[in-house]
Every structure is written in C-alpha cells, then in structure tokens.
C-alpha positions, 0 to 999 in steps of 0.5 A: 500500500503505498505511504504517499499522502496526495499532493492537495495537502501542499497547496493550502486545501485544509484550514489551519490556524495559520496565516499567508504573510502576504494575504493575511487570510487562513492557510494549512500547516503544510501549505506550500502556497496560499490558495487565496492568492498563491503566494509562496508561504514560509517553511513551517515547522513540520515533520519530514513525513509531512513536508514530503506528503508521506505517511508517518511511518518507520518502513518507507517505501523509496519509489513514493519518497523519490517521487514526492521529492521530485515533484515537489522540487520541480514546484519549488525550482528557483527558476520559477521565482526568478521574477518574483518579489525578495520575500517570495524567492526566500521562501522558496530557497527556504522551502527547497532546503528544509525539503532537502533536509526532510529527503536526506533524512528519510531516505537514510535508515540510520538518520530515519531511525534517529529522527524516528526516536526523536519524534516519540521523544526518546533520547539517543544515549551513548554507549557505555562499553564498545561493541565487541565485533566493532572492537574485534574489527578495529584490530583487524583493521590497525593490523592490516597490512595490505590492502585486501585485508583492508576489504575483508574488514569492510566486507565485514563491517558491511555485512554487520551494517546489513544485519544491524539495520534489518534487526534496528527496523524490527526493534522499532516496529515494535517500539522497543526502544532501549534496543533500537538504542543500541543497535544505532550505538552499534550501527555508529561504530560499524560505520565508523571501522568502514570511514577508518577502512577507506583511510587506512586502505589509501593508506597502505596503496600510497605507500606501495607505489 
C-alpha cells in the first residue's frame, strides 16, 4: 500500500490556524502556497513525513519518497521565482532546503531511525562499553597490512551494517526502544571501522607505489 499522502495537502486545501504573510487570510500547516492568492508561504515547522506528503511511518517505501521529492522540487525550482518579489524567492530557497533536509533524512535508515526516536521523544544515549565485533574489527583493521585485508574488514563491517539495520527496523516496529538504542550505538561504530577502512586502505596503496 503505498505511504504517499496526495499532493492537495501542499497547496493550502485544509484550514489551519495559520496565516499567508502576504494575504493575511487562513492557510494549512503544510501549505506550500496560499490558495487565496498563491503566494509562496514560509517553511513551517513540520515533520519530514509531512513536508514530503508521506505517511508517518518507520518502513518507507523509496519509489513514493523519490517521487514526492521530485515533484515537489520541480514546484519549488528557483527558476520559477526568478521574477518574483525578495520575500517570495526566500521562501522558496527556504522551502527547497528544509525539503532537502526532510529527503536526506528519510531516505537514510540510520538518520530515519534517529529522527524516528526523536519524534516519540526518546533520547539517543551513548554507549557505555564498545561493541565487541566493532572492537574485534578495529584490530583487524590497525593490523592490516595490505590492502585486501583492508576489504575483508569492510566486507565485514558491511555485512554487520546489513544485519544491524534489518534487526534496528524490527526493534522499532515494535517500539522497543532501549534496543533500537543500541543497535544505532552499534550501527555508529560499524560505520565508523568502514570511514577508518577507506583511510587506512589509501593508506597502505600510497605507500606501495
């Protein structure tokens, strides 16, 4: 069943407490223009899952989020503004970068996950002790004396990062929150061993040429 919330919510349709900076008149929460006189509203303060017109979910489906960023960038594509007054072509940039924010983070697992305890006010917290297999990696990793060592390691740590964020989506579906907690913690360490492969791998390259 496709998540994807229909475009009429973005064009001011449902009446809401706010109002057009230009008209004065009642607009929607979402509204991306003002349907009393079509001006470019202000980038609200909503969630990403409204700001792309998807439902509030932690599963995302990535063809319906593809395509509401696509389509909403076109609507808010600077060219369009060109011609317009200061107050709108601001609102418009402002409208485009708060949407690129909302895209770059749901389309990620770990940042969606992150923004998902965030939205139910749960509090990431920093581990206590490492996590033993990004541990046993690390000194994989500083022991590593040539390249294809470097890839067993990130090969590794990306098959870890594949488990991880299958076991971090199972552990919010069910909202148990502590263990999402520490799969993220875990997740975060695992990302770092691969950055920590890419360096130490050019690394060893450069110096055996």
């Amino acid at each position: 069943m496709s998540n994807v919330i229909g475009m009429k919510e973005f064009t001011g349709t449902a009446i809401g407490g706010l109002h057009c900076w230009l008209c004065q008149k009642q607009v929607s929460t979402r509204a991306l223009f003002c349907h009393h006189c079509g001006t470019i509203q202000p980038a609200r303060d909503i969630d990403h899952f409204a700001r792309l017109g998807l439902e509030r979910r932690i599963d995302i489906e990535m063809e319906p989020l593809e395509h509401q960023y696509a389509a909403l960038c076109r609507t808010l594509d600077p060219q369009r503004f060109i011609i317009r007054g200061m107050g709108e072509r601001g609102h418009a940039a402002k409208q485009l970068e708060a949407l690129s924010e909302a895209y770059d983070t749901l389309r990620d697992p770990l940042r969606r996950s992150r923004y998902w305890l965030g939205l139910h006010e749960k509090e990431f917290e920093e581990a206590a002790a490492s996590n033993p297999m990004v541990v046993e990696l690390q000194q994989d990793l500083e022991s590593a004396a040539d390249p294809a060592q470097c890839d067993r390691v990130a090969q590794k740590a990306g098959q870890a990062m594949e488990t991880g964020i299958m076991g971090l989506m199972q552990a919010l579906r069910g909202e148990n929150w502590k263990q999402a907690n520490t799969t993220l913690i875990e997740l975060d360490g695992l990302e770092t061993i691969l950055g920590a492969v890419r360096a130490r791998r050019a690394e060893l390259t450069v110096g055996r040429k």
